[in-house]
C-alpha positions in Angstrom: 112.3 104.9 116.9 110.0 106.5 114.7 108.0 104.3 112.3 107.0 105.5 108.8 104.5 108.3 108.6 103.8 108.6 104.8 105.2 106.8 101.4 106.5 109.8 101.0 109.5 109.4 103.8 110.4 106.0 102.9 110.7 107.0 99.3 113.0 109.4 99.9 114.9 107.1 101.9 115.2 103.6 99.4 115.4 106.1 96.0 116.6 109.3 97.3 119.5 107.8 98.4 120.6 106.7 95.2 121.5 109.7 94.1 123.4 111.5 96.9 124.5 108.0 98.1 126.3 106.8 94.8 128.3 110.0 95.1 129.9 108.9 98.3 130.7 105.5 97.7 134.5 104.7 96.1 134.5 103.5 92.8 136.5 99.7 92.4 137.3 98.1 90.0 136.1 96.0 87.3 136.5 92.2 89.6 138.7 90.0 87.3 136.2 86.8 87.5 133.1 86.6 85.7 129.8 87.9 87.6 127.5 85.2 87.3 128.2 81.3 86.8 127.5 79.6 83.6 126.0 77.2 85.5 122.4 77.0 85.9 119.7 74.1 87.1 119.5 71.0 85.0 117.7 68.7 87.8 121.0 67.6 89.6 122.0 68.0 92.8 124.3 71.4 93.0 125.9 73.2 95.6 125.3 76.0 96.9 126.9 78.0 99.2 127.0 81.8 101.2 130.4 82.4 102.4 133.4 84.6 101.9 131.3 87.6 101.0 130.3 85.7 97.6 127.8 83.5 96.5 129.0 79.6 94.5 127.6 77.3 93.3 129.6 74.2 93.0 132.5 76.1 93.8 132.5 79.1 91.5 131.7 82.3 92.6 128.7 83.8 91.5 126.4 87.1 91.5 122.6 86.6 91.8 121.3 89.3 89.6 116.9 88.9 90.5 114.0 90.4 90.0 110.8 89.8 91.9 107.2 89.1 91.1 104.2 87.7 93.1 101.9 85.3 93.5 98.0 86.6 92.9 99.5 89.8 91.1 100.4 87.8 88.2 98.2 85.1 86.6 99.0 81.8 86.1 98.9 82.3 82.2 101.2 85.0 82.5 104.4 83.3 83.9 106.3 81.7 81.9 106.4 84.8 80.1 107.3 86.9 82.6 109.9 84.2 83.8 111.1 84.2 79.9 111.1 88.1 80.3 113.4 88.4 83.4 115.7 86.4 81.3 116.2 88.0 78.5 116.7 91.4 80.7 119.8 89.7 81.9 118.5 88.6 85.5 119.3 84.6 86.4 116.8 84.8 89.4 113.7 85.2 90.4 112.5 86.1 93.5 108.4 84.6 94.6 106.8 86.3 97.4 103.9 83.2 98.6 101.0 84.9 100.6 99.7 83.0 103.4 96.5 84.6 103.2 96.3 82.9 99.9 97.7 79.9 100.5 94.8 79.1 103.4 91.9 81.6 102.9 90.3 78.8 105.5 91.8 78.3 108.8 93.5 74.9 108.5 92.7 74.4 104.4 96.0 75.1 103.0 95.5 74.7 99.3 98.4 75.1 96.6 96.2 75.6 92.7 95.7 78.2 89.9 97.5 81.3 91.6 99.3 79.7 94.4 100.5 76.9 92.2 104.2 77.2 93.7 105.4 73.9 92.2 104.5 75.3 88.7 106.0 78.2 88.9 109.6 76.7 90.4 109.5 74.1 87.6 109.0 76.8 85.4 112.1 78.7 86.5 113.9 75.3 85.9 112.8 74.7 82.5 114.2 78.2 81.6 117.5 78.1 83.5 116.7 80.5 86.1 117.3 80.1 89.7 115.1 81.3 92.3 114.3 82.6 95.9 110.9 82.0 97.8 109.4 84.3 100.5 106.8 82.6 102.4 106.6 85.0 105.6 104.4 84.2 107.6 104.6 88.0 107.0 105.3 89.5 103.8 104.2 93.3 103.6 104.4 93.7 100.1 101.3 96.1 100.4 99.3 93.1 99.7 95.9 92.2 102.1 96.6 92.0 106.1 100.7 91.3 104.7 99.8 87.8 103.6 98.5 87.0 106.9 95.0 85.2 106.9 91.9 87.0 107.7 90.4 84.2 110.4 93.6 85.1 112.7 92.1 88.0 113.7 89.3 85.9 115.8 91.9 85.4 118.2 92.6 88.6 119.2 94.5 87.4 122.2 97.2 85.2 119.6 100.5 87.8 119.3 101.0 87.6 116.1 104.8 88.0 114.8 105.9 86.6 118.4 107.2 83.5 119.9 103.0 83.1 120.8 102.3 79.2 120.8 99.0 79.5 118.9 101.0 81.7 116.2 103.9 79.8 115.8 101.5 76.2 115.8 99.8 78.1 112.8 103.7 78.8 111.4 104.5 75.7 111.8 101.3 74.1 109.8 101.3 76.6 107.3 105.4 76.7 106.6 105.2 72.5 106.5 102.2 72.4 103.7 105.2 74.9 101.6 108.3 72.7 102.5 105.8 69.4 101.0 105.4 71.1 97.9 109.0 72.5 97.1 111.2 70.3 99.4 112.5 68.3 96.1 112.8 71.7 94.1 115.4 73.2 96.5 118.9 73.5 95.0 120.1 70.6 97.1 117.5 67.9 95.5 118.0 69.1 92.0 115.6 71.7 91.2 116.4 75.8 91.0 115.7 77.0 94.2 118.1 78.6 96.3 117.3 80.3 99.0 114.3 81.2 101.6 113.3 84.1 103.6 112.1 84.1 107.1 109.5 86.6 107.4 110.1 90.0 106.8 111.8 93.1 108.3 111.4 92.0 111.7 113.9 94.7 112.8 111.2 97.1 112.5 108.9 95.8 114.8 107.8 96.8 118.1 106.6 94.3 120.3 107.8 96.0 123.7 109.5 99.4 123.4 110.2 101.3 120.7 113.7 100.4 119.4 112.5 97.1 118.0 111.8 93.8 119.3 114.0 93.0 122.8 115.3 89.3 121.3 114.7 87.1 118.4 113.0 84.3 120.1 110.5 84.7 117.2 113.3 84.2 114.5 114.9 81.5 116.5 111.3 79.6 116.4 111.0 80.5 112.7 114.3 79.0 111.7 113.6 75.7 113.6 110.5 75.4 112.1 111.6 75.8 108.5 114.6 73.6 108.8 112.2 70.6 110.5 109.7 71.1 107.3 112.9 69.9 105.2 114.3 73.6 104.1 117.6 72.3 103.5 119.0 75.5 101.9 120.1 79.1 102.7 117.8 80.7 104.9 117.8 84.5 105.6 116.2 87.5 106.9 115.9 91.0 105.8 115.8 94.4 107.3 115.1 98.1 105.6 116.9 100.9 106.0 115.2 102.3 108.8 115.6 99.0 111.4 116.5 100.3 114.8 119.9 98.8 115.1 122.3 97.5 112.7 124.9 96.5 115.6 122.3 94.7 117.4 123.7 91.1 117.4 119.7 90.8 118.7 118.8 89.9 114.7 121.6 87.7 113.9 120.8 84.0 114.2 123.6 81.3 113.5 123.2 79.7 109.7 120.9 82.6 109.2 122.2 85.1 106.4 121.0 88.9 107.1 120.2 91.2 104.4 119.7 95.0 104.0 116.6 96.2 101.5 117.6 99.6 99.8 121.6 99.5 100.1 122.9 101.7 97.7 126.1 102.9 98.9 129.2 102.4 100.9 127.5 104.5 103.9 124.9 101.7 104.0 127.0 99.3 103.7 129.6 100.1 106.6 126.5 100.7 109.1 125.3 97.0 108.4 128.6 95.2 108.0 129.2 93.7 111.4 125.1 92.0 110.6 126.4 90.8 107.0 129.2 89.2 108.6 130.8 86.9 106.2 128.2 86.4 104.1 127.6 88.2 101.0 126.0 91.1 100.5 122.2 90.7 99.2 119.9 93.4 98.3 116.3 92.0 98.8 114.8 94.9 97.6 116.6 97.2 94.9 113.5 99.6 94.4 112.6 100.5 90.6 109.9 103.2 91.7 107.1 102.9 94.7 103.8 101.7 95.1 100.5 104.4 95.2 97.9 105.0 97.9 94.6 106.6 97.0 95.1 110.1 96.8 98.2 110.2 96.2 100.2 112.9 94.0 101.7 111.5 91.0 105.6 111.6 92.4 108.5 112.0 90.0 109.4 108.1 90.8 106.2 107.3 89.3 106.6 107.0 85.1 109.0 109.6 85.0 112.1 109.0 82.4 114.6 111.2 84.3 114.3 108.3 87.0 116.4 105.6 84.5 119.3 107.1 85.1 119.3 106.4 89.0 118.2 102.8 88.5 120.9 102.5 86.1 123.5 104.0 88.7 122.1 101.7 91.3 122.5 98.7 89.6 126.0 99.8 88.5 127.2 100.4 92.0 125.9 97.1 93.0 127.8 95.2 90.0 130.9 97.3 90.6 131.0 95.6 94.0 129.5 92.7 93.4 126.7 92.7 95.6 124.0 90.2 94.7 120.5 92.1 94.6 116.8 91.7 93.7 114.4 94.3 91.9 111.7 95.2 93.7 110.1 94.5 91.2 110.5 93.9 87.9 106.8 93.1 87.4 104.7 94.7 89.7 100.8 93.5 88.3 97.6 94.1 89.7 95.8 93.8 93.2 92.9 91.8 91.5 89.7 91.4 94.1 90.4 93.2 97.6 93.6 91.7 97.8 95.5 94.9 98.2 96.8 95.7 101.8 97.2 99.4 103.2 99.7 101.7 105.3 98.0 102.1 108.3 94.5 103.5 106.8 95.8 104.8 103.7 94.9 101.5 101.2 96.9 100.3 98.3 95.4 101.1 95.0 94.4 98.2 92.9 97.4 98.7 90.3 100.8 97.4 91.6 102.2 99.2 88.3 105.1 100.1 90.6 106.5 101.7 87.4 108.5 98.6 87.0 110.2 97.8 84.3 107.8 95.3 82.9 104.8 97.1 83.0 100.9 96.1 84.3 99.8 94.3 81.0 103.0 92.8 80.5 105.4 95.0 78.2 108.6 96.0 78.7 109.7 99.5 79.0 112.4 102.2 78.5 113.3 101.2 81.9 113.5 97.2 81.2 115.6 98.1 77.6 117.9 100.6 80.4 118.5 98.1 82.5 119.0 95.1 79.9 121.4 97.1 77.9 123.7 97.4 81.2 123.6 94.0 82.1 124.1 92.7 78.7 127.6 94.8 78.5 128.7 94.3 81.8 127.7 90.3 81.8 130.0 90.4 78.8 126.4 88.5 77.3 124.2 88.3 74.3 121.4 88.0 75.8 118.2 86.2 74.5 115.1 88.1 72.7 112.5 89.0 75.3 109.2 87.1 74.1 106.7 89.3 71.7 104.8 91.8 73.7 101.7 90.8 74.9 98.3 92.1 73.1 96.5 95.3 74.6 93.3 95.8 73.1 90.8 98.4 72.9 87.3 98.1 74.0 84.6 100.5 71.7 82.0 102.0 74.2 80.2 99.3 76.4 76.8 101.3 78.2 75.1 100.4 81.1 71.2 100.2 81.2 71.1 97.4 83.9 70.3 98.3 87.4 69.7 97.4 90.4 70.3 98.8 94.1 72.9 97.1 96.1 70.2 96.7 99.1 67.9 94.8 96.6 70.4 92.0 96.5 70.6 91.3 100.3 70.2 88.1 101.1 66.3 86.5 101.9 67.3 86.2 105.6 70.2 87.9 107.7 73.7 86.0 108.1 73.4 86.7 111.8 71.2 88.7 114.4 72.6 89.9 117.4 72.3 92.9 119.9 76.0 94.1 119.2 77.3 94.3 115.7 80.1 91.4 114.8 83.0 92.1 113.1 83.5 90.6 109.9 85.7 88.7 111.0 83.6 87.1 113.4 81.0 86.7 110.8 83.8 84.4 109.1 84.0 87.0 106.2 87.6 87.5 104.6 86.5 90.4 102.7 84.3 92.7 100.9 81.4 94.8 103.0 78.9 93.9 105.5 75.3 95.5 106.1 74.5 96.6 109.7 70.6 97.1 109.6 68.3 98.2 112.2 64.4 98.7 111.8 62.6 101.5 113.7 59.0 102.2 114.5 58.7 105.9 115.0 60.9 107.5 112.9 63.7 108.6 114.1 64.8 112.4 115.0 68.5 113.2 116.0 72.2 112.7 115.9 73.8 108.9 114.5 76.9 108.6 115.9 78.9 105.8 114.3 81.8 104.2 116.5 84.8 102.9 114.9 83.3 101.6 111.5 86.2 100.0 109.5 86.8 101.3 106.9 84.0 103.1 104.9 80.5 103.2 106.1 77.4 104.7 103.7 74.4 105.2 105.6 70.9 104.6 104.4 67.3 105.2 105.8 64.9 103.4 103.8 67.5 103.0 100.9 68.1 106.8 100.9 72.1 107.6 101.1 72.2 110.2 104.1 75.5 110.1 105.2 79.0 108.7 104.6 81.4 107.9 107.4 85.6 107.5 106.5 88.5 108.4 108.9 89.9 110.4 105.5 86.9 112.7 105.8 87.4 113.6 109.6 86.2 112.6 112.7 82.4 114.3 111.9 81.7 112.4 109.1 80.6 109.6 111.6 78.1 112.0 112.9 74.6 112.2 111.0 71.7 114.1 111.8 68.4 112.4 111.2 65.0 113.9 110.3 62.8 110.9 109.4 59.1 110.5 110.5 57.5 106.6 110.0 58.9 103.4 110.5 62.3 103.3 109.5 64.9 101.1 108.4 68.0 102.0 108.9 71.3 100.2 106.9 74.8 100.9 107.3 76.8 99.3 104.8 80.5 98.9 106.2 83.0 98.3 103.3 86.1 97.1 104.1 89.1 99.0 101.6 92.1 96.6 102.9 93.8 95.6 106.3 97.1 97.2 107.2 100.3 95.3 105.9 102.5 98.1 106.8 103.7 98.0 109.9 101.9 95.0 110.5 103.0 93.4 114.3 101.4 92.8 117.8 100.7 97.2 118.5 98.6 97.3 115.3 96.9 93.9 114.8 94.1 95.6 117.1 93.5 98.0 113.7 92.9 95.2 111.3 89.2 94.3 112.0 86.8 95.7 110.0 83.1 96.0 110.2 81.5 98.6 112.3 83.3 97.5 115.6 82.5 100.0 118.1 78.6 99.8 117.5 76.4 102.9 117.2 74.3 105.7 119.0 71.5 107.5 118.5 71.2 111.0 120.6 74.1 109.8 122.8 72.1 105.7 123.7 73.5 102.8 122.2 71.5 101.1 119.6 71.2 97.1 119.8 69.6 94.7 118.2 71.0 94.3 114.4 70.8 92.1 111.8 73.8 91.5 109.6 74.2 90.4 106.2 77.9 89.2 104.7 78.5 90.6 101.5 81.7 88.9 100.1 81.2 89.7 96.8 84.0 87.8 95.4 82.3 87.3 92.2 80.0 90.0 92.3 76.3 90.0 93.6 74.4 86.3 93.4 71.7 87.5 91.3 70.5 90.5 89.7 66.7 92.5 88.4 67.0 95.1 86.9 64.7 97.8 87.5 63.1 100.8 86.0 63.8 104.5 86.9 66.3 106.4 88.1 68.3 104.9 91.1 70.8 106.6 93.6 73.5 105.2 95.8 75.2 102.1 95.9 74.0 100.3 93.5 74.8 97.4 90.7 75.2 97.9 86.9 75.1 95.8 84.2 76.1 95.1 80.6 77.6 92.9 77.8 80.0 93.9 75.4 81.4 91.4 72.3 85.0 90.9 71.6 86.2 89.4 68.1 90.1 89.4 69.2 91.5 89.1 72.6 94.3 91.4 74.7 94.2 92.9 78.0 92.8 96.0 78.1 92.7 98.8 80.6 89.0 100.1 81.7 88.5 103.4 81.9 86.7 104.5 85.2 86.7 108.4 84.5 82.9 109.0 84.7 82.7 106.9 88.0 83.0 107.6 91.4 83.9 104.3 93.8 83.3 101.0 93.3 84.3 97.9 92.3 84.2 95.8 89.2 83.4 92.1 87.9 84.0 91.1 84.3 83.1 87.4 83.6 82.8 87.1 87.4 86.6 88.2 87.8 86.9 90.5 90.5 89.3 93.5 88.4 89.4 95.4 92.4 88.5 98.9 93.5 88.2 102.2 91.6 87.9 106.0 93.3 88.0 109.2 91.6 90.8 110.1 94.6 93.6 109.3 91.9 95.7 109.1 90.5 95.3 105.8 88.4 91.2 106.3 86.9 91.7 102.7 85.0 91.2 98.7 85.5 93.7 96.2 84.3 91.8 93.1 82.7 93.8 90.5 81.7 93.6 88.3 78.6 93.1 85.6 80.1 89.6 86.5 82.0 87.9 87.8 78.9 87.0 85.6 76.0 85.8 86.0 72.1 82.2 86.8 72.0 79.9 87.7 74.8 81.6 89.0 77.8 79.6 90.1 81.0 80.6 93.3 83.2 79.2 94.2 86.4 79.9 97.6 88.0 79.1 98.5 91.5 78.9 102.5 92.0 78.5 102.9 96.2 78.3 106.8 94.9 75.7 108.4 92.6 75.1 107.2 89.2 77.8 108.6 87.0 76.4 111.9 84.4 77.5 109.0 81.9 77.1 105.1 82.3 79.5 104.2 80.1 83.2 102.5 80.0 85.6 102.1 77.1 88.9 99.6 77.1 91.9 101.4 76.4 95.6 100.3 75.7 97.3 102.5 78.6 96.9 103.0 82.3 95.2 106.5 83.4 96.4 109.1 85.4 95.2 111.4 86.9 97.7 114.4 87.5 94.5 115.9 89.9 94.8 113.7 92.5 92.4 114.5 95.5 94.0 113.7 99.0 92.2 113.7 102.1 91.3 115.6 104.9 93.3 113.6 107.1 96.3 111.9 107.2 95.6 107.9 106.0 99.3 107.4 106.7 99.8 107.9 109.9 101.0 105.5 112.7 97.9 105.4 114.7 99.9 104.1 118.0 102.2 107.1 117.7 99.1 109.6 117.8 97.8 111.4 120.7 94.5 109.9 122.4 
């Protein structure tokens, strides 16, 4: 089998579909019983059930109409909003991807507060009559950092991840318990709202042994025992996209277990996954409203394009005509805040999750949302309630930067390790951010730098001086610099890490989620040892800054204050900058390129606040013709997108050595 290759493919596969597939598919009719229940949680006990290709709850038949949103995209301030927003579309359920990664940034801390808050967020959907469905993992995708899998599992590099490994599943196991204590009286069976629970995600298109997909379920199996022992006492499923290997594979069907297809959008679909749906109902995971964008990426006509409404529309209509439960992926899409986003293969997620939803990344609803509540408002036979007032989007007059100071300035007084052979950052127990290699030299140094596997994006300096920049987008030459220097020299290379793969993410690719520059470095063909390595997490931006005079060039911090008499998101225009990242009351807003196509930063209300706010910009370019950034009311595209050299896409394990 071949795995995906580009966004590109798979888009043409979960939306393309839509509009050849609907064609094929055999109208029914209208079914004679209502689509959804009337009844919705009240903090009793209710039952639900999967059975008879329907849904009930206490014995009516029922439709679960969804739409999904995700922890750390969304803040905490935000969701009952949102919740109030899905409601008043016409959806009775919401759907929660958790992220492990989140959940226990430190190996064996699992911790459940401000953006992991799940028991919130449930009660929430209970205090507005919505149902809902929680998607743990372990594995999630979802474009977001690694999948949702933590950071400190790549220190074991001999732990199989996604397998029936003991070390992984004990992990599982500890971190799938710490969930079950904190929603195990919110399930549908104790009286709260939620009804369901996924067991990691698309499994079938994995490749642990052969291509094909995995050669049993052992893995599933394990998963399913686990959560039922942590005190899931609901309906658990699993999901598969179009693409899985095998649809008549009785390999992914576990007893108890309900199996789902992402993307079905037509009787073709549904025949070819039948015999896996058995007798349950049919439930569509993932009902896509556009796609997700890489850097460099074209604008495609999924992306904020009108003419797309009417094939969401047709979708959903299909679905209701044969009442097939599904889920919007998503109906609020939100923002990649920090270095949270994930990456397909090497081709990173940029830090808007827009996803041309139909909510959009500061919280309004759109032509799409009004599409979609208008159907489900006729054919739920409905009035449905008044979506809350739209959220405030402000503008920001010019705020200028005068403030600067050189990123090497801010180094830490003494290195976080020396050792002959650069460590991973992993090793250096760094989730994310960049790390500095640095070398000193005598005698100057004359000759070719060859850098050997640096992960992701490596600037190289001689005595602060940018003279080369290393990326797998630029070609395999970029990691080959020729030096000239006479003198003692000091020699940094600043390894910036832009996102671990989430897609594919299984036991072939875990070997290309470490970052840091992992293969070490030669000078004129001799291996160079003896670094000294400085963690730069930058979660809240640098620990201290001096400004200094002059000009500066590279990577390099700027500052500035700007004063706000009203408050409102508000979308930062990065037009005159180049690459970096940027901190706004010491919020980490994520990463910015000039590669396209989205030039702007989402800030939310809720981290900026009436009168002096504080903005730090990291440039790991030149200084920008014009230091400057306005706040704007819209997010900015950039039609010019500039793709690279080479293919960040691709399936590494499927190219030629």
């Amino acid at each position: 089998m071949k795995y995906l290759h580009s966004l590109h493919w798979l888009k043409k596969i979960s939306l393309g579909c839509v509009f050849f597939g609907l064609a094929l598919s055999q109208a029914s009719a209208e079914p004679a019983s209502p689509l959804v229940t009337s009844i919705v949680p009240d903090g009793k006990p209710h039952k639900f059930e999967a059975r008879d290709h329907q849904f009930w709850i206490d014995g009516q038949s029922t439709m679960l109409i969804s739409g999904e949103m995700h922890f750390g995209r969304v803040q905490p301030e935000d969701w009952d909003t949102r919740i109030k927003q899905a409601k008043a579309m016409g959806l009775n359920t919401i759907s929660f991807y958790l992220f492990w990664n989140m959940v226990e940034p430190k190996e064996g801390e699992p911790t459940f507060t401000g953006m992991t808050d799940i028991r919130r967020v449930i009660k929430l959907c209970q205090d507005n009559g919505m149902w809902c469905i929680l998607r743990p993992g372990p594995y999630c995708c979802a474009e977001i950092e690694y999948g949702g899998i933590p950071y400190w599992t790549l220190k074991y590099p001999d732990v199989k991840i996604r397998t029936a490994d003991p070390q992984w599943l004990a992990w599982c196991q500890r971190y799938i318990d710490a969930v079950a204590k904190q929603v195990q009286d919110l399930q549908v069976t104790h009286g709260g709202p939620l009804l369901m629970v996924q067991l990691d995600n698309e499994y079938g298109i994995t490749d642990p042994q052969k291509p094909g997909g995995p050669q049993n379920n052992d893995y599933l199996v394990a998963l399913h025992k686990i959560f039922t022992e942590a005190g899931f006492d609901i309906q658990q499923f699993v999901c598969n996209p179009t693409q899985a290997p095998d649809w008549t594979d009785p390999t992914y069907r576990i007893p108890g277990v309900m199996t789902c297809r992402n993307g079905l959008s037509n009787d073709s679909m549904y025949r070819v996954s039948a015999d896996a749906i058995g007798d349950y109902p049919v439930f569509v995971p993932e009902v896509y409203p556009a796609w997700f964008l890489g850097w460099g990426d074209g604008i495609t006509k999924e992306y904020h394009d009108k003419s797309q409404i009417p094939a969401l529309v047709n979708w959903t209509t299909y679905l209701l005509d044969h009442k097939y439960s599904f889920n919007y992926y998503v109906f609020f899409g939100g923002t990649n805040y920090g270095f949270d986003n994930g990456s397909l293969f090497f081709d990173s997620v940029q830090t808007s999750y827009d996803y041309s939803a139909p909510i959009d990344e500061a919280g309004r609803t759109t032509e799409k949302y009004n599409a979609l509540r208008a159907l489900l408002s006729q054919r739920l036979n409905t009035k449905l309630p008044d979506p809350p007032a739209e959220p405030s989007v402000i503008e920001i007059p010019t705020i200028s930067f005068t403030e600067k100071e050189p990123l090497l300035s801010t180094l830490p007084t003494s290195p976080t390790k020396i050792a002959d052979q650069p460590i991973s950052m992993e090793n250096l127990d760094q989730d994310y951010g960049f790390v500095d290699y640095r070398k000193k030299f005598d005698s100057g140094l004359t000759g070719t730098l060859e850098l050997k596997n640096a992960m992701d994006y490596a600037i190289v300096m001689v005595n602060g001086k940018v003279v080369g920049k290393a990326f797998r987008g630029y070609g395999p030459d970029s990691s080959k610099i020729s030096l000239d220097e006479n003198g003692a020299v000091t020699l940094d290379i600043l390894v910036y890490n832009l996102g671990r793969i989430s897609v594919v993410t299984d036991i072939r690719h875990q070997q290309f989620a470490a970052k840091g520059l992992l293969g070490g470095a030669t000078f004129n063909g001799k291996e160079l040892t003896g670094w000294s390595m400085y963690s730069l997490p930058y979660a809240s931006g640098p620990d201290h800054f001096e400004a200094v005079k002059g000009d500066v060039t590279g990577p390099a911090f700027y500052h500035s204050m700007f004063t706000l008499d009203k408050l409102g998101g508000t979308f930062l225009d990065l037009s005159n900058w180049s690459f970096g990242v940027v901190w706004v009351n010491g919020h980490n807003l994520g990463r910015f390129w000039d590669r396209g196509p989205v030039r702007s930063l989402y800030v939310p209300q809720s981290w900026l606040k009436q009168g002096q706010n504080d903005i730090v910009v990291l440039e790991l370019h030149d200084a920008p013709a014009k230091a400057e950034i306005t706040g704007g009311t819209k997010l900015l595209m950039d039609t010019a997108a500039k793709p690279f050299t080479v293919k960040l896409s691709a399936d590494p394990v499927q190219i030629p050595k």
